[in-house]
N, C-alpha and C positions, 0 to 999 in steps of 0.2 A: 861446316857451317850449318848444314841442313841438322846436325845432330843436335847442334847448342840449341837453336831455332828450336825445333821440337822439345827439348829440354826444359825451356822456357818458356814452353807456351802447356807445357804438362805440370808447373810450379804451378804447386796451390795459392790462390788469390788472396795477400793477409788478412786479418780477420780486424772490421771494424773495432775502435778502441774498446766500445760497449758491447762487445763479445766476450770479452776476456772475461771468465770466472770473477778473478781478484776484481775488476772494478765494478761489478755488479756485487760482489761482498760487500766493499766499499760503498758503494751506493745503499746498501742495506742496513749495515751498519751506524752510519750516519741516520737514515730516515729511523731507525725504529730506536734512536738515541732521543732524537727531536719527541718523536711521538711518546718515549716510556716518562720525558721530563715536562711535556706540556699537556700531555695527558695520560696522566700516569694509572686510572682504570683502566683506557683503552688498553695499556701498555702490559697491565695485568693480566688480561682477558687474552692477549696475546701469546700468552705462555705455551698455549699447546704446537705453536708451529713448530718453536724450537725443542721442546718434548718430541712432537711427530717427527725430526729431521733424525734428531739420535736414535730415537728408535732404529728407526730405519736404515740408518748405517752400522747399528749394532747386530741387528738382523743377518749383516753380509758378512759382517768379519770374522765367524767361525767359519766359514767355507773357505775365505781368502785365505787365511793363515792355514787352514788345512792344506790345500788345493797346493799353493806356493810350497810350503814347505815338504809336502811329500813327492811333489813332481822335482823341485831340486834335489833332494837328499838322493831319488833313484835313480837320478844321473851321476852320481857319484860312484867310484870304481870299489871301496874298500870304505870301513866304517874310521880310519886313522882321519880323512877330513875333516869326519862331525867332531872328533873329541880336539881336533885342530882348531874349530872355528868356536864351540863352546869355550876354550879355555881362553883365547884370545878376548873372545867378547867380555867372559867375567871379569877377567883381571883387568878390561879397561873400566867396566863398571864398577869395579868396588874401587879402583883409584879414584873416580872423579865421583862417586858419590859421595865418598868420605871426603875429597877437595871442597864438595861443594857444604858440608858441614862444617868445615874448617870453617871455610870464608863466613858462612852464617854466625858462626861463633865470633872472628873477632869483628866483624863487620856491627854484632850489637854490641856489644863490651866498650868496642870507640864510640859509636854513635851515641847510645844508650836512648834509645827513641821512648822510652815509658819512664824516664826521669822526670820527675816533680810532679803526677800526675798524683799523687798519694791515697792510692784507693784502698779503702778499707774492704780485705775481702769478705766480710761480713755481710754488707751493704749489696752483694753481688745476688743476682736469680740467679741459683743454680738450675732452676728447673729447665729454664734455653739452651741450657745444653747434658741435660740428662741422658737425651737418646744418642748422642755421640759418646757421651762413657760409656754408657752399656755396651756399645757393637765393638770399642774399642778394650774391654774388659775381655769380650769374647776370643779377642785378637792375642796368639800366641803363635811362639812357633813353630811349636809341635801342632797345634792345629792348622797351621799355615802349610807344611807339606804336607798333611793329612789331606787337605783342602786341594790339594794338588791332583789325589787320584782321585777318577770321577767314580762314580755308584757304577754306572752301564758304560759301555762304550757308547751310546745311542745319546742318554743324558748331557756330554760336554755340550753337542749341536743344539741341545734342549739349554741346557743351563747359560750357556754363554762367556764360563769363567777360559778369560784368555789363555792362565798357565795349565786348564786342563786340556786344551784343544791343543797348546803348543805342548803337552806332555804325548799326547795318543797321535800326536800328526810324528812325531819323533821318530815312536816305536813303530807306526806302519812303516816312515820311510826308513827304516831300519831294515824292517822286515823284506821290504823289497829289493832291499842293497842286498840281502845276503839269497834269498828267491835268483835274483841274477835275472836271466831270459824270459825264463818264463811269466817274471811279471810285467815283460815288454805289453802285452795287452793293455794290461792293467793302466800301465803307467801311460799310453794312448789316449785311453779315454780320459784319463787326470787330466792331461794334459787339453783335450777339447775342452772339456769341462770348465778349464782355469779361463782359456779366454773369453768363453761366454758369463762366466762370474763377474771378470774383471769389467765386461760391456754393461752388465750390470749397476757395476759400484759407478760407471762414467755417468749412466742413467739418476743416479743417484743424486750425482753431484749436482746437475742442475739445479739442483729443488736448494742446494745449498744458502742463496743469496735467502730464501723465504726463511730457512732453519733462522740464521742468524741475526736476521730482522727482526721475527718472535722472539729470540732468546734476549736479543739486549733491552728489545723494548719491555719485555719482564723485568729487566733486570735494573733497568732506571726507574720503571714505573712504581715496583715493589720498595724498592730500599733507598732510594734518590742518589742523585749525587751531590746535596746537601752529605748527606750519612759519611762521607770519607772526609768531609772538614775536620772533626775533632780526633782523628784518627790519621792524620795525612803526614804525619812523622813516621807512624809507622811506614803507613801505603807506600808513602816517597821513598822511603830506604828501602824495601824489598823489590821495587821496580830498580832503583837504583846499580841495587847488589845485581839482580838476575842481569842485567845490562853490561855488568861490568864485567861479570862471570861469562856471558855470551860471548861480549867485545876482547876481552882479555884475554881469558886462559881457555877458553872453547877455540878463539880465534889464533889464537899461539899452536893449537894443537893442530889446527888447518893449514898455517903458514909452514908450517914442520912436515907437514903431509903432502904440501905442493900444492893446496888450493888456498879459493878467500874464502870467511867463513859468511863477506858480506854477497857473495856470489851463490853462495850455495843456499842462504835465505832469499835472494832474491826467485831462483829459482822456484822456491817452494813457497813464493807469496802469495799462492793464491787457498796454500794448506793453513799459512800463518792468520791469517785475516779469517777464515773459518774457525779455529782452534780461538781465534780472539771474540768472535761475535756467539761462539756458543758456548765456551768458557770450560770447553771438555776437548783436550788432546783426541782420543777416544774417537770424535768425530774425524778426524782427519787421517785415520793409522791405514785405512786400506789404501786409500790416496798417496799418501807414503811411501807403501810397500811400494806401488805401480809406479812411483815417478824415480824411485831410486833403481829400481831394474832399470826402466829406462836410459837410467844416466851411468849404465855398465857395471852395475855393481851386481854381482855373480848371483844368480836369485836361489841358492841353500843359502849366501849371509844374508841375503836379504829375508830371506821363510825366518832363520835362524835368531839373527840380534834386533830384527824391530818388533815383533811381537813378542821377547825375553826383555829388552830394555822399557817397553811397558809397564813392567812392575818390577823391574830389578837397577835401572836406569832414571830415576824421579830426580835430577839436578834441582830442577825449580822447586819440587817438595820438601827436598832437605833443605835448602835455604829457609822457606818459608817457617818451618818448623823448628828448627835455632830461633831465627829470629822470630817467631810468636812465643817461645819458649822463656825468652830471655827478657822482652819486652813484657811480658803479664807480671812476670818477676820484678823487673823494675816498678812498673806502674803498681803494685803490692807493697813495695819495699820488702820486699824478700831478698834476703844475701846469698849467694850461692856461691861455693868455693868452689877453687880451680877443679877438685876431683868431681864434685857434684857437675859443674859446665860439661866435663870429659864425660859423664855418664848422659850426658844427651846425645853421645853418638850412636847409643843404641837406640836411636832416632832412624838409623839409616834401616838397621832392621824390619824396626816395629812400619815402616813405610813399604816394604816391599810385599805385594799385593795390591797396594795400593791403586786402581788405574788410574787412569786419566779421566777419571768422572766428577763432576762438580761436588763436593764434600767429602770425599777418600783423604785430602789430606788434611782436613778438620778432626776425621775419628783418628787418623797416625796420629796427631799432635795429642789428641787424648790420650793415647797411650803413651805417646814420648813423655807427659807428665805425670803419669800412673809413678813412672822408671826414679823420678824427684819430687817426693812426695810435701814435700817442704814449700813447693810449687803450687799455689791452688787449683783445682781443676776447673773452680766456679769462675777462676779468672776468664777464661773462655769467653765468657759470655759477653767481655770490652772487647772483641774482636768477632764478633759475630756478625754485626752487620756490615762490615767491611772485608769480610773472608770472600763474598761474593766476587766482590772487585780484584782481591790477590788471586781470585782461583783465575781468572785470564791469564795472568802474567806465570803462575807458576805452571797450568800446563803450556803456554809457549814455550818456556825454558825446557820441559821436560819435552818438547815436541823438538826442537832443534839438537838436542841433547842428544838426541834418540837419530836423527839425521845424519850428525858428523859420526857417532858411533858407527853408523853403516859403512861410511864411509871409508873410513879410518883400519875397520877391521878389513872391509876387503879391500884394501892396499896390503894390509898387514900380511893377509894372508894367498898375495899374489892373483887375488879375483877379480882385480878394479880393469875393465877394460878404460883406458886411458886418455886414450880419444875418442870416444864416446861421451865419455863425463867431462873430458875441455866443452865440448859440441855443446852440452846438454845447458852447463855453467857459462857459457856464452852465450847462449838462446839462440846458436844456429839450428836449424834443420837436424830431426833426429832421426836415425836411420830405422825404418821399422823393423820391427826385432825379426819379420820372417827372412829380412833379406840384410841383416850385422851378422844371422851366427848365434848361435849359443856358446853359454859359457859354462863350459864343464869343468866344476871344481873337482881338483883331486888334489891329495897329498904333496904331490909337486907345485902345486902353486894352480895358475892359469892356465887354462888352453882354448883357445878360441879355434871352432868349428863348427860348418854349417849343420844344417838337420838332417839328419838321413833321410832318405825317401822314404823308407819305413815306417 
């Protein structure tokens, strides 16, 4: 008795409703909705919160992905793991990439959202969207792995490009797998290091409800939401598909898995509501990383498939870009045969670099239409002022996307601690990780054990 007693009087006291991250999002969201539509200078002038918010989380996420991914890979016994959890991961991203092109395909083909609108591509400014051809002109794939090795080792932490930090976080925890002991040091301090970073990204978060307040009140104040009236066939089908792709076949791949996919967003609603008020995935990835550890999932898939499905994992991209592809085409009357539609899968391609940044997949779709030249490129420009609006909805997609992927892979690959992640998708009490145990992935699947004193 005296144990429970004590037990319960050492239970942390719940946290007011208006503690909670997600409803001070929500609260932000809403007010800088109000404010970008009723006063839409203020709303403009407002932009640099949501500028100052990404920065500042972009700032952290070369260290996180380093930090994560080299302290898990060095706890690994043998290098047979890493090529175990990369092949897992890709082969689930190029299935559901290419699913989620599919869907984009016939999703416009039925709908055909830019029917009757009859625009003379003549009639179009190309010049509004010049500087997206260009960048996406530059965009190849031989420059795309080129882009992959940094100039310095020094430079990734300077540059910020995600797949060069997830290429040289690789090769160190590599280096340390095959080192053995003697980079026990090493891998000590990584490891201090990671939880001071991660108190960091918490510090961060804070400031979250202000990011997203400046971002949307920019983002109503700049372009209204008048601006998706004449466009809201489209808008409405691309929200539609992403929802249906989420609800559907995301959610089929969860129920197949042992979870719900509507538990595992609820979970992460306080990442979803962020990723929505500042309309860049990209904000929400270290957050991410830290709540899917949390919920038992073995932190090398977590270093490994959430900062790789950043640019190799875009669900919500590739939808968007079918259906932008297909709709500019319509609204042209442009005919496009079944092989020319099939040659928009190197859509999935031309996407991968892409991050999670507000307009990366406005220069893909530049290039997806480079690929069907038949296509106008100056079509663009009937979708321009409503790209702001789809980029919420397609990094949400690409941010849940990127969630079940974690998940899914470390089940695949025996890493998923179990009850843990019931605990986490319930919203009981989560065990802090000095006193669960680590999760040492190896070859054979899982093994859960505590820290050495060492």
């Amino acid at each position: 008795m005296h144990l429970n007693a004590s037990a319960q009087t050492d239970a942390p006291a719940p946290k007011p409703f208006y503690a909670h991250l997600y409803v001070q999002v929500i609260a932000a969201i809403v007010l800088g909705a109000l404010i970008g539509h009723f006063h839409p200078q203020t709303g403009e002038a407002l932009k640099p919160l949501g500028d100052g918010f990404i920065k500042l989380v972009k700032m952290i996420i070369a260290p996180v992905i380093f930090l994560t991914i080299v302290t898990g890979l060095a706890g690994m016994s043998t290098l047979r793991g890493v090529g175990s959890v990369v092949g897992k991961a890709f082969a689930y991203f190029l299935t559901f990439s290419t699913l989620a092109l599919i869907v984009g395909l016939i999703v416009a083909n039925v709908v055909q959202p830019g029917r009757g609108m009859n625009i003379d591509p003549s009639t179009l400014d190309a010049s509004t969207v010049t500087g997206y051809a260009e960048k996406a002109h530059e965009t190849s794939l031989t420059g795309f792995v080129m882009d992959i090795i940094p100039t310095t080792l020094m430079s990734t932490f300077v540059e910020g490009n995600i797949l060069q930090v997830l290429f040289v976080a690789i090769l160190f925890g590599i280096g340390m797998i095959l080192v053995g002991e003697k980079a026990k040091p090493v891998l000590n301090v990584l490891e201090s290091a990671s939880f001071a970073i991660f108190r960091v990204v918490d510090i961060l978060m804070k400031a979250a409800p202000i990011g997203a307040f400046g971002a949307l009140a920019f983002t109503i104040g700049k372009y209204g939401i008048g601006s998706i009236v004449n466009l809201a066939a489209l808008v409405g089908t691309f929200y539609l598909t992403s929802a249906v792709f989420i609800i559907v076949i995301l959610g089929t791949v969860c129920m197949v898995n042992g979870f719900s996919i509507f538990r595992l967003i609820s979970y992460l609603k306080a990442e979803i509501l962020l990723v929505l008020g500042t309309s860049s995935s990209e904000s929400a990835l270290p957050s991410l990383m830290e709540k899917m550890e949390k919920a038992g999932c073995a932190r090398p898939v977590v270093g490994l498939v959430v900062p790789t499905g950043y640019s190799f994992d875009l669900d919500g991209t590739n939808i968007y870009m079918t259906l932008a592809a297909l709709f500019i085409a319509q609204a042209t009357n442009t005919d496009l045969s079944v092989q020319q539609q099939v040659l928009l899968l190197v859509a999935m391609l031309s996407s991968k670099g892409a991050a999670g940044v507000t307009g990366a997949g406005f220069i893909a779709l530049a290039a997806t239409l480079s690929v069907v030249p038949t296509v106008p490129v100056a079509g663009m420009a009937l979708i321009l002022g409503v790209d702001r609006f789809m980029s919420e909805c397609r990094s949400i997609t690409n941010f849940i996307g990127n969630a079940v992927a974690t998940v899914v892979v470390s089940r695949w690959q025996g890493a998923l601690d179990r009850t843990q992640f019931d605990a986490a998708l319930a919203g009981r009490p989560l065990a802090p990780a000095a006193h669960r145990g680590d999760l040492a992935l190896t070859p054979a699947g899982l093994q859960l054990g505590e820290r050495s004193a060492d």
